[in-house]
N, C-alpha and C positions, 0 to 999 in steps of 0.2 A: 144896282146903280150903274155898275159896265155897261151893260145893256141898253143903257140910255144917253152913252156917254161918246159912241165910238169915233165920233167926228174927231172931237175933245182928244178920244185916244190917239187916233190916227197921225196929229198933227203932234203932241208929245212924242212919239215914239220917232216920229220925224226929225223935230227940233235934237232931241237925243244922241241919236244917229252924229248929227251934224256936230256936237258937242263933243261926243267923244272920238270922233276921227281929228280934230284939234291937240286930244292928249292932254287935256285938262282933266279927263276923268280917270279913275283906277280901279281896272277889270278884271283882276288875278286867272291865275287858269280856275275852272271848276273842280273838284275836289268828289273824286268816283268812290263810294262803299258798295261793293260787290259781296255777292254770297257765293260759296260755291258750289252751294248747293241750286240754287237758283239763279243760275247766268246768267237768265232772261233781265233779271231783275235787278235793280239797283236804288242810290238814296246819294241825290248828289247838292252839296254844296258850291254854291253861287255868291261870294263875296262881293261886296262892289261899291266904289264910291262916286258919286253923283260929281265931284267939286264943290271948291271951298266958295263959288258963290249961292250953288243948293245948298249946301252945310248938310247934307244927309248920304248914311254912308247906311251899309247893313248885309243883310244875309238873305237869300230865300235856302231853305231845305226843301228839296220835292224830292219824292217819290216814284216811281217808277215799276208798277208791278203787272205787267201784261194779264197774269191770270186773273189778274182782277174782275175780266170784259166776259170771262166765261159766266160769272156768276149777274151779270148786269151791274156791275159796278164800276167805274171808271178808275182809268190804267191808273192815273197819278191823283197825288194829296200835296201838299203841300204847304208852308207858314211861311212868311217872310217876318225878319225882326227888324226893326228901321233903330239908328242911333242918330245919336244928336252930333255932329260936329265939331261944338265946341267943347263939350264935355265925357263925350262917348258914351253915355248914358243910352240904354234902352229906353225910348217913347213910345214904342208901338209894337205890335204883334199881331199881323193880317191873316185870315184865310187865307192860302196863297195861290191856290190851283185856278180860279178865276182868274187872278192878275196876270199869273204866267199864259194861261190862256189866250188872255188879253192880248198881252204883248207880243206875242207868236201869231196870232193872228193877224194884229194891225202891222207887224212886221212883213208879211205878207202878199197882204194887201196893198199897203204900201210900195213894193218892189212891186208887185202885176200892175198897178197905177206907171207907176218910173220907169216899166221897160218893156210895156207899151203903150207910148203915150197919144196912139192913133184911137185908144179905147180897146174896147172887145163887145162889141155890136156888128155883128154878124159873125159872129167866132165862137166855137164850142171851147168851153171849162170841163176838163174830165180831174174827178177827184178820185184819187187810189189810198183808200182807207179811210173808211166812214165812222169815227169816231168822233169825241169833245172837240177832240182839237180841229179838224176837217170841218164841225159844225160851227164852229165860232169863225174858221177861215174864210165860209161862205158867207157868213154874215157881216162879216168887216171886207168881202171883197163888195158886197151890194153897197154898205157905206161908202166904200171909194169910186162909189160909181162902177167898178169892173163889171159890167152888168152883158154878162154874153147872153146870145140868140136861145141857146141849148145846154144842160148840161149833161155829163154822163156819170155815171157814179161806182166804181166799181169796188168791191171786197170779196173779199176769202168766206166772210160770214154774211150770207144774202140777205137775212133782216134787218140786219143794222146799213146795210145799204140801199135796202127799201126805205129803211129810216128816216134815211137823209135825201132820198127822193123825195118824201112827203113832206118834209121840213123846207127843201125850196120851194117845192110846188104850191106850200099854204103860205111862206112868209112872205119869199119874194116873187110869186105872181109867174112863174118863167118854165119853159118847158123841160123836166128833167127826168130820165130814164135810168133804170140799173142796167148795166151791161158784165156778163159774167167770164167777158173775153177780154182780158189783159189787153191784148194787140189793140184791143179797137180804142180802148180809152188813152193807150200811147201813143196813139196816131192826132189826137184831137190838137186845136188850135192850141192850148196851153192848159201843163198837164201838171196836178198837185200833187204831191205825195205829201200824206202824215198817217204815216204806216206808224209799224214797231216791228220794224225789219232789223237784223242785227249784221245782217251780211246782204250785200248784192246780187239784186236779181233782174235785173235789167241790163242787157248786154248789146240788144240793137241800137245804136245812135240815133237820136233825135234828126231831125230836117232842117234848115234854114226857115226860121220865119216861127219855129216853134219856140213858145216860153214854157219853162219846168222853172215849179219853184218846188224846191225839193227840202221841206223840210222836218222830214225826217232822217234825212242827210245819209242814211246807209242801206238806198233802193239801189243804184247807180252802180254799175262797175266799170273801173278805171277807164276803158277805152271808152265810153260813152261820154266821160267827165273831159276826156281828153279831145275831144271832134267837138267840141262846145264853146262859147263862150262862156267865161267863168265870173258871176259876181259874188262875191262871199258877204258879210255882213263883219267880219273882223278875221285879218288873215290869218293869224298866229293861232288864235282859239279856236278855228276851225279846220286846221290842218296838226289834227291829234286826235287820239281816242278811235282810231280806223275808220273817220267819216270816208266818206265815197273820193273827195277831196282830198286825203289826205291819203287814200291808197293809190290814187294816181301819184304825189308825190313821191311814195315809197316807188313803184312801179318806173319813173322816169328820172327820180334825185333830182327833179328841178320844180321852182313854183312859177317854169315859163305859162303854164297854161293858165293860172289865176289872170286877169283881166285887171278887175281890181274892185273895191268895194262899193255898196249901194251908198253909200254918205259922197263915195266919189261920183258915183251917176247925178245922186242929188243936187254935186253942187256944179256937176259940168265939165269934171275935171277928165271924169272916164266916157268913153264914147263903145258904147259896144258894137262892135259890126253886128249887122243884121243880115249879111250874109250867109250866116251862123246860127246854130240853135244858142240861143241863151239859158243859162242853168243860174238861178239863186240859189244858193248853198247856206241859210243861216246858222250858226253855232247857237247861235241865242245869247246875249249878254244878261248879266246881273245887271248892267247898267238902266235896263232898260225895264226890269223887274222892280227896282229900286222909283223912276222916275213915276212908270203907273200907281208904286204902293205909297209914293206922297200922294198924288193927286187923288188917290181913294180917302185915306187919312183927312187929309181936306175938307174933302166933299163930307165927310163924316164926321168930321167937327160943327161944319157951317151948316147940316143939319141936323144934328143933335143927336146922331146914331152912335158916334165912339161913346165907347165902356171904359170909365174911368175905373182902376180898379185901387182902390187906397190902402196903402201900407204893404204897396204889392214890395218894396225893397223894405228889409229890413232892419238898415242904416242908413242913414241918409248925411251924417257929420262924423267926421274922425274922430271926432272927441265930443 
């Protein structure tokens, strides 16, 4: 139903954005379960409330298991539970790895729209990790129109980035190649990351005129984050947990180089020099997990797809 909806998404994720830079909504920090046995991996909690005129507050749990990709199966899982506002009562329990999906994508997209709003027609898109996430990114950036000349596609694992050359090349009609040389695809007109990099590996600075939307947040090392214009997606939550963002903080004890957020681009408030490379930084909110799993709910009541499940609580009166 995503799939068919992204305009719809685009423009949620948008309005959202705008919602919660107000401070009407409540986006707690996210909540890390680590193993120690497996530091790659993890299982994080996203609480989040939409406001008391959405009336819908809740939770995503996702996943996060890299080794997942060796076997063919994708890194993250995830459920979101949605509660009622006025009662706190659980209503719903989604598949939640689409949704987040979703919403990281159209987040995205959304910023390559906002911060370059000359287009990307005659400009190369190089993507640095060809996974779900990277493949939903390109497909919400063709909905936003981000529609470049060329794209490049680079990984570590070259079928999966053959993958995703033949996935542009059949859906969106556009010229796209694998390239096995780092350099080349960081050089390109606007460069994606959605790795699952844990530490930085990117140490030369971007150029003037170039956009990185970087979200996987921990490609970047401090001085690359620091020669950059910085838009973040929400400054607190994303200067923690050792994002790229947040180890330039550490590195200089100041958040003079944050610029300021995409809700601020959106409404006119931030002006980014373009004299500068620009970097999107997003943490990713609940808020925004929250906002696509009503609209899915929705959509899946008005046609007949939610599974009611009866006598799923079993008390329903104090007495």
């Amino acid at each position: 139903m995503l799939q068919n909806s992204r305009r719809e998404v685009l423009d949620l994720v948008g309005r959202t954005y705008r919602i919660h830079e107000t401070g009407r909504t409540v986006n707690p920090d996210s909540y890390f379960l680590r193993f120690p046995e497996k530091p790659d991996s993890r299982i994080i909690a996203l609480p989040a409330f939409l406001g008391p005129e959405a009336g819908v507050a809740g939770i995503k749990w996702i996943a996060s298991f890299p080794e997942n990709t060796r076997s063919g199966a994708p890194r993250a899982s995830a459920v979101l539970v949605l509660n009622d506002y006025g009662t706190g009562h659980p209503v719903a329990c989604l598949e939640a790895a689409a949704i987040s999906s979703a919403r990281t994508a159209a987040s995205a997209a959304l910023a390559a729209a906002t911060l370059r709003p000359e287009g990307h027609r005659g400009k190369t898109i190089a993507v640095v990790g060809a996974g779900v996430i990277a493949r939903n990114i390109c497909d919400y950036l063709n909905a936003a129109d981000c529609v470049p000349d060329t794209y490049l596609v680079h990984d570590l694992h070259e079928p999966s980035g053959q993958a995703l050359v033949e996935h542009l090349r059949t859906t969106q009609a556009v010229p796209a190649s694998f390239t096995p040389d780092l350099a080349t695809a960081l050089a390109a007109d606007t460069v994606v990351f959605a790795t699952t990099a844990l530490k930085p590996y990117v140490t030369t600075p971007f150029e003037p005129g170039q956009l990185v939307l970087h979200i996987s947040l921990r490609d970047l090392a401090p001085e690359v984050v620091l020669r950059a214009q910085n838009i973040l997606d929400d400054v607190d939550h994303c200067l923690k947990a050792d994002t790229s963002p947040h180890l330039a903080e550490q590195a200089t004890g100041s958040r003079d180089f944050v610029t300021g957020t995409l809700a601020g681009v959106l409404g006119g408030e931030v002006v980014p020099d373009r004299g500068r490379p620009v970097i999107f930084s997003p943490f990713g909110l609940g808020v925004l997990d929250l906002a696509v799993g009503a609209f899915v709910l929705e959509q899946a009541r008005r046609d007949g797809t939610a599974v009611e499940i009866p006598d799923f609580f079993g008390e329903t009166r104090r007495w």
